[in-house]
Every structure is written in C-alpha cells, then in structure tokens.
PDB file of N, CA, C, O and CB in Angstrom:
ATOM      1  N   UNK A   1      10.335 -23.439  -0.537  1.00  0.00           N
ATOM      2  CA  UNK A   1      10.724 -22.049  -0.325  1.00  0.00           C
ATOM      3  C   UNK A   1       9.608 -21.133  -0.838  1.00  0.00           C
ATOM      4  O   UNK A   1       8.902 -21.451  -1.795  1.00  0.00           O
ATOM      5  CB  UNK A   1      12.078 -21.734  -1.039  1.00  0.00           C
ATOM      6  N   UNK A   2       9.486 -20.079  -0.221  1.00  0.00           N
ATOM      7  CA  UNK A   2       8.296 -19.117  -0.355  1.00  0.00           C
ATOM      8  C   UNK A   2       8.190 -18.488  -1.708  1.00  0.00           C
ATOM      9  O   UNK A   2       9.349 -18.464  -2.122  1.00  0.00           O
ATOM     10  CB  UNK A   2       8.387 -17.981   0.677  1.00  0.00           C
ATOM     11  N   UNK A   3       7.349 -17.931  -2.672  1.00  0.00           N
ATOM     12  CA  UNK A   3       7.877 -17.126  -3.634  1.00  0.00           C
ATOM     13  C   UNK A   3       7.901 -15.620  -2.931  1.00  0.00           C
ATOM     14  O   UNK A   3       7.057 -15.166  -2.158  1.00  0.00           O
ATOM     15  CB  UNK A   3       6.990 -17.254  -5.014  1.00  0.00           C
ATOM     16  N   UNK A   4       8.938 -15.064  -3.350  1.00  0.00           N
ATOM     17  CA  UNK A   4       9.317 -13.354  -3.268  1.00  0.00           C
ATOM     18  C   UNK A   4       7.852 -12.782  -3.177  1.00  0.00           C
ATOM     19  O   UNK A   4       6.965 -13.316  -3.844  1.00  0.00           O
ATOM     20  CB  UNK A   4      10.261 -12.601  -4.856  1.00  0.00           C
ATOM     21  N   UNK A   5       7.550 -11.576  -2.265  1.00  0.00           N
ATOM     22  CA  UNK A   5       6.664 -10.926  -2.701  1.00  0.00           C
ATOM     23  C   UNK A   5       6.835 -10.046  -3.591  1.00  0.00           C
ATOM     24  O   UNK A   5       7.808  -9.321  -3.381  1.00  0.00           O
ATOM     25  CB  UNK A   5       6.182 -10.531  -1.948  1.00  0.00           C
ATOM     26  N   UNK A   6       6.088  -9.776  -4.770  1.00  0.00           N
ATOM     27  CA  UNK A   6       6.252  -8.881  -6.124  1.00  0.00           C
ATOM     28  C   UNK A   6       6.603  -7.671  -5.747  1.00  0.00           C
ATOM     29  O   UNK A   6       7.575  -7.147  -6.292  1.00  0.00           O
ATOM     30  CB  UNK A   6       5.005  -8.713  -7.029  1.00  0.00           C
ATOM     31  N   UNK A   7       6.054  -7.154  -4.983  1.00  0.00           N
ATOM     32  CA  UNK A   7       5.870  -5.500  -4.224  1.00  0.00           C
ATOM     33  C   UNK A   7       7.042  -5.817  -3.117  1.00  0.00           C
ATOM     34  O   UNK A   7       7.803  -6.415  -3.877  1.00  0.00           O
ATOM     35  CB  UNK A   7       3.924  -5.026  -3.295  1.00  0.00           C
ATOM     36  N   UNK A   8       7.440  -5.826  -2.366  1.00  0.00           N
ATOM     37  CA  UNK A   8       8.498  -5.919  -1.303  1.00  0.00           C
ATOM     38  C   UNK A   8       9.616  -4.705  -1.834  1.00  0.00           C
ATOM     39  O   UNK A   8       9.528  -3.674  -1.166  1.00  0.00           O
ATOM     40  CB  UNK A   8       9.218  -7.647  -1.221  1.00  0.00           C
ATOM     41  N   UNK A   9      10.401  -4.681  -2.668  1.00  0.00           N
ATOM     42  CA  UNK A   9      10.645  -3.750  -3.098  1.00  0.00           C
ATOM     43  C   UNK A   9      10.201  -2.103  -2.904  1.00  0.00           C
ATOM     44  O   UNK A   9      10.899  -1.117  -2.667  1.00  0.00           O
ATOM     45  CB  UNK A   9      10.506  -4.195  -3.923  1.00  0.00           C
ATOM     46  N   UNK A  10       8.802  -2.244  -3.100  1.00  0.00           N
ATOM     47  CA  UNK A  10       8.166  -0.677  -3.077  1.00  0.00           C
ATOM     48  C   UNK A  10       7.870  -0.401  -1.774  1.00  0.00           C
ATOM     49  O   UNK A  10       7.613   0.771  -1.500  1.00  0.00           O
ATOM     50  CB  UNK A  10       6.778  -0.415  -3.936  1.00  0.00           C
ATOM     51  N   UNK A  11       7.843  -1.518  -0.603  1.00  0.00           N
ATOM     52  CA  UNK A  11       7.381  -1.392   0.385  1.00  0.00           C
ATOM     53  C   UNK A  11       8.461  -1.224   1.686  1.00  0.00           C
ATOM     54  O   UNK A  11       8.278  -0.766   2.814  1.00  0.00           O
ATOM     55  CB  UNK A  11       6.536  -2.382   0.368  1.00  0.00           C
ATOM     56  N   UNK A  12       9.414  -1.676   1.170  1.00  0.00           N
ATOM     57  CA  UNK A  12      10.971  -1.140   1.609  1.00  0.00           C
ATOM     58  C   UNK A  12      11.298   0.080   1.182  1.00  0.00           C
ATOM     59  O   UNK A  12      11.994   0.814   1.883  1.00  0.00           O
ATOM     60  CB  UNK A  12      12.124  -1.966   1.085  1.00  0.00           C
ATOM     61  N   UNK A  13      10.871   0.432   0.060  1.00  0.00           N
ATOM     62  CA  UNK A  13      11.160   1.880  -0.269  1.00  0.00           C
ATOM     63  C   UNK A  13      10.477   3.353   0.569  1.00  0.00           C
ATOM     64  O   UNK A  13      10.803   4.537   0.655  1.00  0.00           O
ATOM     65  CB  UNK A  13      10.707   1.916  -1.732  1.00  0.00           C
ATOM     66  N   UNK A  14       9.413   2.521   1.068  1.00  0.00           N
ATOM     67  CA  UNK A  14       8.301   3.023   1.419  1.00  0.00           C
ATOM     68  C   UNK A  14       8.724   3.705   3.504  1.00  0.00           C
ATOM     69  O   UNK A  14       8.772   4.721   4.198  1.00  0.00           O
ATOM     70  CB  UNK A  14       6.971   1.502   1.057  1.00  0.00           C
ATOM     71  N   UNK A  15       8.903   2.259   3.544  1.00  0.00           N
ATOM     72  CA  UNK A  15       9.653   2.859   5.102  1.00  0.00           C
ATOM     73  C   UNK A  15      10.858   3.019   4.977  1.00  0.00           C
ATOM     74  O   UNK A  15      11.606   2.839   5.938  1.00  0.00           O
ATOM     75  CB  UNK A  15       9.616   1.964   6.405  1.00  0.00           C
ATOM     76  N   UNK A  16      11.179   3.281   4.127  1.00  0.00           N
ATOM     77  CA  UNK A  16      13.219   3.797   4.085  1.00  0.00           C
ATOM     78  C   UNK A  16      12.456   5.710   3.869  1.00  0.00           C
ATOM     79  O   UNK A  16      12.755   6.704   4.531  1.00  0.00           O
ATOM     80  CB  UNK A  16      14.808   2.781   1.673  1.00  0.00           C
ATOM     81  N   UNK A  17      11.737   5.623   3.041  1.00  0.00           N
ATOM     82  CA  UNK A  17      11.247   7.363   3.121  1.00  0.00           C
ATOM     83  C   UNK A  17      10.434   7.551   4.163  1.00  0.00           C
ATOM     84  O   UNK A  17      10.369   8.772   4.299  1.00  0.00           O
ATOM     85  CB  UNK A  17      10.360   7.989   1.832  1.00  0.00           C
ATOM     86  N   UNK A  18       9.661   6.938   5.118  1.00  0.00           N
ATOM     87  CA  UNK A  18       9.122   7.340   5.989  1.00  0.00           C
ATOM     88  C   UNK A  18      10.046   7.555   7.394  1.00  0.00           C
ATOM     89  O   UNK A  18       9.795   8.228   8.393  1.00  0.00           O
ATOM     90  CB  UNK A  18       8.095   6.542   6.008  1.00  0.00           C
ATOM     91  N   UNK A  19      10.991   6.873   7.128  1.00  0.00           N
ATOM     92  CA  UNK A  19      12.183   6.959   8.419  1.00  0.00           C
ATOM     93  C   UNK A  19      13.102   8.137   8.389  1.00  0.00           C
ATOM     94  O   UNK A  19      13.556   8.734   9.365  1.00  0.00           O
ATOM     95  CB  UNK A  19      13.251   5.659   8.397  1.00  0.00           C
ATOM     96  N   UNK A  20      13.379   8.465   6.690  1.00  0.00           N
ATOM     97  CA  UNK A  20      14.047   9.941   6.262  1.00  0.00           C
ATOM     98  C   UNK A  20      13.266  10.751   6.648  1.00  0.00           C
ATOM     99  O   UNK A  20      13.849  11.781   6.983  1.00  0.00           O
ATOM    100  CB  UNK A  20      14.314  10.296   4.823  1.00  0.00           C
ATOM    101  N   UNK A  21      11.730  10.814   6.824  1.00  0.00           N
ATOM    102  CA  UNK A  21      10.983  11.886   6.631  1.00  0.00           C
ATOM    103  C   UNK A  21      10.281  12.165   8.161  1.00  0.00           C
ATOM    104  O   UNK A  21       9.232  12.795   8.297  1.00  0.00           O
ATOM    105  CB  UNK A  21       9.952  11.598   5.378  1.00  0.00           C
ATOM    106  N   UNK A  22      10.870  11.719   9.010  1.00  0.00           N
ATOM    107  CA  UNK A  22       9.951  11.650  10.666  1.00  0.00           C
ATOM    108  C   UNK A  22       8.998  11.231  10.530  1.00  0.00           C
ATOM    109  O   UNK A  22       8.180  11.659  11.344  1.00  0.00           O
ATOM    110  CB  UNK A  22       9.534  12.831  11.493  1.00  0.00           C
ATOM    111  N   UNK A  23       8.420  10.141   9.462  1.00  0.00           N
ATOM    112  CA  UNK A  23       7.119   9.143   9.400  1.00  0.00           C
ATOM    113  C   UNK A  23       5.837  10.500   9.079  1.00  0.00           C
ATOM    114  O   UNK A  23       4.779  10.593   9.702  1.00  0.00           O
ATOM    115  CB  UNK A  23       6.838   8.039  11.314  1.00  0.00           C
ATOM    116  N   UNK A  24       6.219  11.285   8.147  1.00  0.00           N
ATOM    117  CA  UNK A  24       5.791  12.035   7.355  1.00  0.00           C
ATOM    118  C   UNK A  24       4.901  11.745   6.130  1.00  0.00           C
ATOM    119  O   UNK A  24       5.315  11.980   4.995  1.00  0.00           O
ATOM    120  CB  UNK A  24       6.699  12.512   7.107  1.00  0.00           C
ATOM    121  N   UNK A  25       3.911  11.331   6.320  1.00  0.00           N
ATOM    122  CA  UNK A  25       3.426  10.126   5.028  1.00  0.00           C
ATOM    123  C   UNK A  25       2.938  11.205   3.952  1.00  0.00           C
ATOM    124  O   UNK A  25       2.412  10.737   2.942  1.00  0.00           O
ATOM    125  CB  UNK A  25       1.847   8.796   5.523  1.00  0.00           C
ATOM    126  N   UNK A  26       3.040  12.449   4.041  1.00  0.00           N
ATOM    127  CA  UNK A  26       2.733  13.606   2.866  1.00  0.00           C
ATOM    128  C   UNK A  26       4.104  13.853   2.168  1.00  0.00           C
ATOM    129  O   UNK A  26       4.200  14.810   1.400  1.00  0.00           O
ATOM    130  CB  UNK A  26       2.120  15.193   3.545  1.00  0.00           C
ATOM    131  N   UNK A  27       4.982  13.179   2.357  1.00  0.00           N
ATOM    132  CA  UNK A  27       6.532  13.710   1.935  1.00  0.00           C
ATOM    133  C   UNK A  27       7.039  12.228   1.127  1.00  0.00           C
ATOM    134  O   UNK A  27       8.143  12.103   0.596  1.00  0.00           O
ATOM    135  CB  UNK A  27       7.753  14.208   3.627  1.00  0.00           C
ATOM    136  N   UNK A  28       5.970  11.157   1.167  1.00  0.00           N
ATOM    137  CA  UNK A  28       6.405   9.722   0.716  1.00  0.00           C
ATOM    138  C   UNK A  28       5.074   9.750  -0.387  1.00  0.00           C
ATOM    139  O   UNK A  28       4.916   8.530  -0.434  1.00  0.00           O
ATOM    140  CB  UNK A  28       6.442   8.263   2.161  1.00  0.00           C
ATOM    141  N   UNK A  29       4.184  10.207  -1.153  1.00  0.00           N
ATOM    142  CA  UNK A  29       3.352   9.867  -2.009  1.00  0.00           C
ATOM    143  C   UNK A  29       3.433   9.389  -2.819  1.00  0.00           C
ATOM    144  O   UNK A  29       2.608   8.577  -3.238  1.00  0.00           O
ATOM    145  CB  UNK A  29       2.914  10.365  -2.305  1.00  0.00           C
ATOM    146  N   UNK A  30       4.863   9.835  -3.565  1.00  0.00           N
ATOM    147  CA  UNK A  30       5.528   9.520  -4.770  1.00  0.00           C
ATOM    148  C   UNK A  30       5.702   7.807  -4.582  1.00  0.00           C
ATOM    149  O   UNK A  30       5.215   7.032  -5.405  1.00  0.00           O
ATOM    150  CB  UNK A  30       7.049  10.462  -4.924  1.00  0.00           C
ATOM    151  N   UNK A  31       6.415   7.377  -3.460  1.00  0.00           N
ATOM    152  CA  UNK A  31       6.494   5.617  -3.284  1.00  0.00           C
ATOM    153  C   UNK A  31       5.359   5.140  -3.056  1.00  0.00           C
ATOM    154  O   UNK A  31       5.015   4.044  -3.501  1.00  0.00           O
ATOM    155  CB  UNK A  31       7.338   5.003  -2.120  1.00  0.00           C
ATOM    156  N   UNK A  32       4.634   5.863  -2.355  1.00  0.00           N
ATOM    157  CA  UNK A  32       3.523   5.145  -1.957  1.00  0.00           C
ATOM    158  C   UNK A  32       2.304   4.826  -3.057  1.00  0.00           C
ATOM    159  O   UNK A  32       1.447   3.946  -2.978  1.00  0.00           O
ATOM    160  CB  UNK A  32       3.018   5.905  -0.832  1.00  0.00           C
ATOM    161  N   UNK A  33       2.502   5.828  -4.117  1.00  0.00           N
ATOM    162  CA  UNK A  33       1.682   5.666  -5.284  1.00  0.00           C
ATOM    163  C   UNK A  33       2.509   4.850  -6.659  1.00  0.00           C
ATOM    164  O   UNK A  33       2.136   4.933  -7.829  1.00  0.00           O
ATOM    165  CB  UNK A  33       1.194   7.236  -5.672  1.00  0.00           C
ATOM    166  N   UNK A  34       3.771   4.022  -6.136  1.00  0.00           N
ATOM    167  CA  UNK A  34       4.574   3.306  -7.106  1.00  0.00           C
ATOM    168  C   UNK A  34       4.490   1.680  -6.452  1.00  0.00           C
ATOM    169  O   UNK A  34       4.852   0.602  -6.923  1.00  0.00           O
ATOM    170  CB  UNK A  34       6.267   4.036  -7.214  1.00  0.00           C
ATOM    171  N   UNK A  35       3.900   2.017  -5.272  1.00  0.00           N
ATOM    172  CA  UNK A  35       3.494   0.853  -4.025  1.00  0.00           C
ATOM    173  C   UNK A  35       1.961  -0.065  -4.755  1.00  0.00           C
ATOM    174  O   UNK A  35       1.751  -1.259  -4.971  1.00  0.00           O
ATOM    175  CB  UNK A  35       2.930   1.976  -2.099  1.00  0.00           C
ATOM    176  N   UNK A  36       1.016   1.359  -4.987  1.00  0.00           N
ATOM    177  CA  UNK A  36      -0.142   0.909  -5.610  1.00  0.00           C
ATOM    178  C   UNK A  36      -0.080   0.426  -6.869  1.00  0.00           C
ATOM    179  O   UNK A  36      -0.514  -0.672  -7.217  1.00  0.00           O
ATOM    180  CB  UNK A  36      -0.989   1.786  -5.626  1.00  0.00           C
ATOM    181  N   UNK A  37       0.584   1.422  -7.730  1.00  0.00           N
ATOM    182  CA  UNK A  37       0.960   0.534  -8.630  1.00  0.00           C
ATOM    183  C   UNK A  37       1.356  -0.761  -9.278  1.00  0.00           C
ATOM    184  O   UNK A  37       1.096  -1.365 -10.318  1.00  0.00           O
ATOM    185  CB  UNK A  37       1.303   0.795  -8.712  1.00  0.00           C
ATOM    186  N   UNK A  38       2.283  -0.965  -7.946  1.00  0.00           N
ATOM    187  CA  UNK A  38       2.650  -2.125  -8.396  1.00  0.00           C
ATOM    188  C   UNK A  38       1.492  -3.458  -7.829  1.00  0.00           C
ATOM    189  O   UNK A  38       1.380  -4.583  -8.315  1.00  0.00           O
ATOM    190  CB  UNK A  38       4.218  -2.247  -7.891  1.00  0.00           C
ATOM    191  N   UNK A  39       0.858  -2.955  -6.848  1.00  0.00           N
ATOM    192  CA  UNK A  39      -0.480  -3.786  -6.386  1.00  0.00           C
ATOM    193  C   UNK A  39      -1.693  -4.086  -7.244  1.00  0.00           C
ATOM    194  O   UNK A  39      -2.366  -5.107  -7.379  1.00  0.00           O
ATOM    195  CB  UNK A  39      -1.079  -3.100  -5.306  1.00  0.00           C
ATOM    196  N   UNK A  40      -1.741  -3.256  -7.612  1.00  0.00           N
ATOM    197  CA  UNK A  40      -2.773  -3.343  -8.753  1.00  0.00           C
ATOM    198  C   UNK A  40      -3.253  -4.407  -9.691  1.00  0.00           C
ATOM    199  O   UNK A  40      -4.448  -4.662  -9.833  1.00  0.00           O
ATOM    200  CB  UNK A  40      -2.440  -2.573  -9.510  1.00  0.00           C
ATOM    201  N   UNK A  41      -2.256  -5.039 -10.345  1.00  0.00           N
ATOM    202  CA  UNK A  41      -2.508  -6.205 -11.149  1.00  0.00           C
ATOM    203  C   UNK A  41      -2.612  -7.614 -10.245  1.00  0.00           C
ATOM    204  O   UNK A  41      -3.151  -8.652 -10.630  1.00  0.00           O
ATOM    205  CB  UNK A  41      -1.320  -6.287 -12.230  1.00  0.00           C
ATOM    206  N   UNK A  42      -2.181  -7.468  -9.386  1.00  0.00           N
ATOM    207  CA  UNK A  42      -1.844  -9.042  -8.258  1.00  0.00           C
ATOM    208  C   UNK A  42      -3.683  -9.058  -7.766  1.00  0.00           C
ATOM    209  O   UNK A  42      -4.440  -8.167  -7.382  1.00  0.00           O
ATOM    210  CB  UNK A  42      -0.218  -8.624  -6.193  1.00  0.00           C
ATOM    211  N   UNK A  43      -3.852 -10.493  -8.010  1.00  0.00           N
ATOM    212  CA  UNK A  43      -4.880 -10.824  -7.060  1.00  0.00           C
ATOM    213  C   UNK A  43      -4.991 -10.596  -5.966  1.00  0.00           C
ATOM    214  O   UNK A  43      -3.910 -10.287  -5.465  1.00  0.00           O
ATOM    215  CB  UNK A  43      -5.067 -11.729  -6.954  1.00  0.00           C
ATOM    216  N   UNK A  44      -5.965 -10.590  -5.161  1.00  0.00           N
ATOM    217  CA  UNK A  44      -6.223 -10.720  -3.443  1.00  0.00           C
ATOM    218  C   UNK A  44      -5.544 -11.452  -3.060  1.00  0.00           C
ATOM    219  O   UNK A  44      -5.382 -12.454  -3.757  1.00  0.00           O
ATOM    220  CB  UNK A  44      -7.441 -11.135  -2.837  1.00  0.00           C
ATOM    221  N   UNK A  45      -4.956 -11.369  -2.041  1.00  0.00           N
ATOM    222  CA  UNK A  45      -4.106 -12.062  -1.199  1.00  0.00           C
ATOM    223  C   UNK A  45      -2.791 -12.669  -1.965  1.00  0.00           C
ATOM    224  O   UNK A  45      -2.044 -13.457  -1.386  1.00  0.00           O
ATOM    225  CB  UNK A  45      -4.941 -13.152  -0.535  1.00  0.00           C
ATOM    226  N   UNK A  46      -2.604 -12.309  -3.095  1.00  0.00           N
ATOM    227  CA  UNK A  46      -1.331 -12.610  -3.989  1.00  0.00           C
ATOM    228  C   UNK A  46       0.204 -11.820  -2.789  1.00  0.00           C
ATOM    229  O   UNK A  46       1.275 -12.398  -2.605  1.00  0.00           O
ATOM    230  CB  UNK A  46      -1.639 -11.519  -6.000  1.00  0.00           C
ATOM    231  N   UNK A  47      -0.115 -10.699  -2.293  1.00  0.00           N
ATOM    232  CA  UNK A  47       1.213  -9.942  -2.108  1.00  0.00           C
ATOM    233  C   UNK A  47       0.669  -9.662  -0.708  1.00  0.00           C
ATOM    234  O   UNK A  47      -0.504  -9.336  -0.528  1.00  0.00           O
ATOM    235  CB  UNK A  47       1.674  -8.522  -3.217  1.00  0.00           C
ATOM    236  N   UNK A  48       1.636  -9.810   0.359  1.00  0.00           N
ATOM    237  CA  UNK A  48       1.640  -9.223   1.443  1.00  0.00           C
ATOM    238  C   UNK A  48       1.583  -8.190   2.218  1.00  0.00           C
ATOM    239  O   UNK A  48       1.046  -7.962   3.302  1.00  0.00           O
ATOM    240  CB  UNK A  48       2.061  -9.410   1.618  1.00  0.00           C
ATOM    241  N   UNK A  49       2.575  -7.275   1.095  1.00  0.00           N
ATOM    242  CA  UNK A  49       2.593  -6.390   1.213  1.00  0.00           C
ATOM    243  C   UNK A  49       1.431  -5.455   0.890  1.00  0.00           C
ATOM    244  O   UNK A  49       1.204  -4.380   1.446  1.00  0.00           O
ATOM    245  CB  UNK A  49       3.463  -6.316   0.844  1.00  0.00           C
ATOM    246  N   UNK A  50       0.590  -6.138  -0.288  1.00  0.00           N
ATOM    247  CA  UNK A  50      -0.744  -5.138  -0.892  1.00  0.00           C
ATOM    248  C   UNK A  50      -1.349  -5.303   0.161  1.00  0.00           C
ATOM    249  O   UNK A  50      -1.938  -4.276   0.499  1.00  0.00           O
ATOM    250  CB  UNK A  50      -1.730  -5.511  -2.285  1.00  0.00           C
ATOM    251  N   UNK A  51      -1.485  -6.203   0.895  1.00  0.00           N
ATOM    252  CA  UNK A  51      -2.940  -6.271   1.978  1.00  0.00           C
ATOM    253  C   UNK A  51      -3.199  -5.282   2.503  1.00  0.00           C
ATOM    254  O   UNK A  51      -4.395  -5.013   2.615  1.00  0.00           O
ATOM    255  CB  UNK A  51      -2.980  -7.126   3.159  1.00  0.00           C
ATOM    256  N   UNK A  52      -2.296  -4.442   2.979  1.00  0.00           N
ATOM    257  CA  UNK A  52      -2.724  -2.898   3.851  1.00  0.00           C
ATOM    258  C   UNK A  52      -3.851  -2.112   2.739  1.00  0.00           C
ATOM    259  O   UNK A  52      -4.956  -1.627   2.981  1.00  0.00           O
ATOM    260  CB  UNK A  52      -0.959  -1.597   4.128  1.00  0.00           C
ATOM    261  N   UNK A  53      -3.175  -2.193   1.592  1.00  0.00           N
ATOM    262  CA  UNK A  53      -4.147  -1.679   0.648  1.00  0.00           C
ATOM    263  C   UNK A  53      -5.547  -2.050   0.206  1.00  0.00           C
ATOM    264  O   UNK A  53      -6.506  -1.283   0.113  1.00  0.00           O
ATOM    265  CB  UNK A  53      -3.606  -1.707  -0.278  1.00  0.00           C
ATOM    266  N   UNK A  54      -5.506  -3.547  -0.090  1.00  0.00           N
ATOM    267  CA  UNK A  54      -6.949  -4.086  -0.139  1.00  0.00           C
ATOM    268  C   UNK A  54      -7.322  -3.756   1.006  1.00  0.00           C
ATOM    269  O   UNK A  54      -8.368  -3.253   0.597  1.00  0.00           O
ATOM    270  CB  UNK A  54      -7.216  -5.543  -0.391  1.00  0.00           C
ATOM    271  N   UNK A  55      -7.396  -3.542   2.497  1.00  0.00           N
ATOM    272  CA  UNK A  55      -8.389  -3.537   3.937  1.00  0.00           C
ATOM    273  C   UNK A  55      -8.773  -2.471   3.555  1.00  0.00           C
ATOM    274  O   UNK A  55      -9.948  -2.544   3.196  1.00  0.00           O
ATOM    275  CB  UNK A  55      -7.850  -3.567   5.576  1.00  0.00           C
ATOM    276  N   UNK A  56      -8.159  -1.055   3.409  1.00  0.00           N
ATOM    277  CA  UNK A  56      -8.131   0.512   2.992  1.00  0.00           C
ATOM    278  C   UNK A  56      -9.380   0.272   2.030  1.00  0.00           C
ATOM    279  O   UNK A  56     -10.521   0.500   2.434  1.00  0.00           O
ATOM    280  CB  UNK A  56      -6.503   1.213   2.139  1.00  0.00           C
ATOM    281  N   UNK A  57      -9.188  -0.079   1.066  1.00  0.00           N
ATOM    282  CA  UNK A  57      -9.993  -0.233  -0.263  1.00  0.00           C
ATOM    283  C   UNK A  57     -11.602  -0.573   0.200  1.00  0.00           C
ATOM    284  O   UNK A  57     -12.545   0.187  -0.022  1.00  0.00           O
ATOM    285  CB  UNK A  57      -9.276  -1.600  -1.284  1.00  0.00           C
ATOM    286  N   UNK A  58     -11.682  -1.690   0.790  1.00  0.00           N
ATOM    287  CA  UNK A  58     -12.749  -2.621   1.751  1.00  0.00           C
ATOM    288  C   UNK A  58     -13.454  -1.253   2.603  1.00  0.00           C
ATOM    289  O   UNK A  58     -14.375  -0.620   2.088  1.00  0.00           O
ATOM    290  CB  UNK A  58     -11.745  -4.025   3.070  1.00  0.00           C
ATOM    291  N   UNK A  59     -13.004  -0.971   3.686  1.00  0.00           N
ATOM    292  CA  UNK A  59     -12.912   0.175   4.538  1.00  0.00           C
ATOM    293  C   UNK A  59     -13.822   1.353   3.957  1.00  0.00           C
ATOM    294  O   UNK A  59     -14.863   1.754   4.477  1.00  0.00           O
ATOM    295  CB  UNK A  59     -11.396   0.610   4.664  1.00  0.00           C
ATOM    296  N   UNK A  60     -13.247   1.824   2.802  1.00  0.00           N
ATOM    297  CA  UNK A  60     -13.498   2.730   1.589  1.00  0.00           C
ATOM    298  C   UNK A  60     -15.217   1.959   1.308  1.00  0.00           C
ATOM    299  O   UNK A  60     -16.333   2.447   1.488  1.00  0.00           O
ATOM    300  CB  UNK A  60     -12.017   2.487   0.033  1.00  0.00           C
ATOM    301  N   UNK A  61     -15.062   1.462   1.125  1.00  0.00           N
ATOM    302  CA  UNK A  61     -16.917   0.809   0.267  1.00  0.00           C
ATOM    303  C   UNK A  61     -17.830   0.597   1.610  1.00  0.00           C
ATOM    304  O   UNK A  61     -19.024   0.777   1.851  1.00  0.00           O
ATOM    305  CB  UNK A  61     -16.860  -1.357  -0.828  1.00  0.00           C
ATOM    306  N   UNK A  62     -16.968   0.238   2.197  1.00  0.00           N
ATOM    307  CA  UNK A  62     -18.469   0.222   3.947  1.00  0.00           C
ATOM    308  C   UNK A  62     -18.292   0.829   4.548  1.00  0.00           C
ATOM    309  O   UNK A  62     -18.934   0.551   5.561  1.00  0.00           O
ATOM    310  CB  UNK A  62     -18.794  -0.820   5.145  1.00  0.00           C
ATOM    311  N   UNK A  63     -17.387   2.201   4.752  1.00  0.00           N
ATOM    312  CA  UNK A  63     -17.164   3.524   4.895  1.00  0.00           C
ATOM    313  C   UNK A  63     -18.364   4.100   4.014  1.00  0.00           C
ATOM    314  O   UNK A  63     -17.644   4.750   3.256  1.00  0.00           O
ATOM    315  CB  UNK A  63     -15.661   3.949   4.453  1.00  0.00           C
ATOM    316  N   UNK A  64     -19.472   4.315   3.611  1.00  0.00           N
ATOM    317  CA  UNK A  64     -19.421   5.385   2.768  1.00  0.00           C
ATOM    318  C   UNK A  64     -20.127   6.367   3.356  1.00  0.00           C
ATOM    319  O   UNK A  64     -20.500   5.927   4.443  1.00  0.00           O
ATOM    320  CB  UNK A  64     -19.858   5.133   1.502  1.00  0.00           C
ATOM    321  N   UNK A  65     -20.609   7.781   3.155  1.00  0.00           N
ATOM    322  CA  UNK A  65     -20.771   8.508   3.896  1.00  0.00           C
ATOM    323  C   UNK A  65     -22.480   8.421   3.715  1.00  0.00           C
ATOM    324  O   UNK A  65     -23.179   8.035   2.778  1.00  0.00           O
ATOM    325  CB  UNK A  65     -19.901   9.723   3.684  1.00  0.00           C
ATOM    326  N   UNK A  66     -22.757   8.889   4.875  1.00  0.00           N
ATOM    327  CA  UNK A  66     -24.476   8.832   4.713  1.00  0.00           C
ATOM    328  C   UNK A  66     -25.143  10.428   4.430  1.00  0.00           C
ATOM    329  O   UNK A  66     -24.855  11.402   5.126  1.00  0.00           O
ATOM    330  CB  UNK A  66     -25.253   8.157   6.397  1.00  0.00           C
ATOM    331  N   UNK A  67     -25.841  10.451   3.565  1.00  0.00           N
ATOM    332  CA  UNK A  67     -26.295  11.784   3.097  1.00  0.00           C
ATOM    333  C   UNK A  67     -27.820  12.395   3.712  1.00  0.00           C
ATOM    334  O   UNK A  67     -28.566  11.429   3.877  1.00  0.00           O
ATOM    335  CB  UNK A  67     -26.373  11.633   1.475  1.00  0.00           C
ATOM    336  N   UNK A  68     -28.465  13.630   4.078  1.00  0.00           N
ATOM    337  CA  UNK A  68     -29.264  13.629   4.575  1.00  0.00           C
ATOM    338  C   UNK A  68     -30.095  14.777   3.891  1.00  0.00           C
ATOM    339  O   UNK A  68     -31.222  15.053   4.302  1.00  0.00           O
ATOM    340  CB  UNK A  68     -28.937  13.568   5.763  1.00  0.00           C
TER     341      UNK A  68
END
C-alpha cells in the first residue's frame, strides 16, 4: 500500500478554495502559502503534490531575466 502524501491535505484545501473562488488564485494565497509550507521540508520527489512546486522553482532559476 502506498504511503499518504504528507501535503494532500493542503492541496485539497487548495482546490476546495479555488472552486469557492471562480479559480481565483489571488483569493487562495493564504492555502497556497500553507501548501508551501508544508513542501518545504520533503525531499524531491517525496510528495506529489509538491511537484507543481519544485517545476515552478526549476522554471524560476532557468527563467532568469537577461539584463542589458
């Protein structure tokens, strides 16, 4: 049997306020920053749910802006 994901919790919370809110993601910060939170300590690829966050993160560093 699988173990629970740690975060699942915050991430249910997460689209239960985005469904209250017409998928309003400025009206959900508060979960969404209790989402990171709880991602934070878990290794890479530990939580399923973090992954949206680590790609973002990734994204963020070879994103960076070029200056001229």
């Amino acid at each position: 049997m699988p173990q629970k994901d740690p975060c699942q919790k915050q991430a249910c919370e997460i689209q239960k306020c985005l469904q209250a809110n017409n998928y309003t993601e400025s009206k959900c910060q508060a979960v969404i920053r209790e989402l990171r939170k709880c991602c934070a300590p878990y290794p890479k690829g530990r939580s399923l749910v973090c992954s949206g966050f680590e790609r973002e993160e990734e994204e963020k560093l070879t994103l960076k802006p070029t200056s001229k």
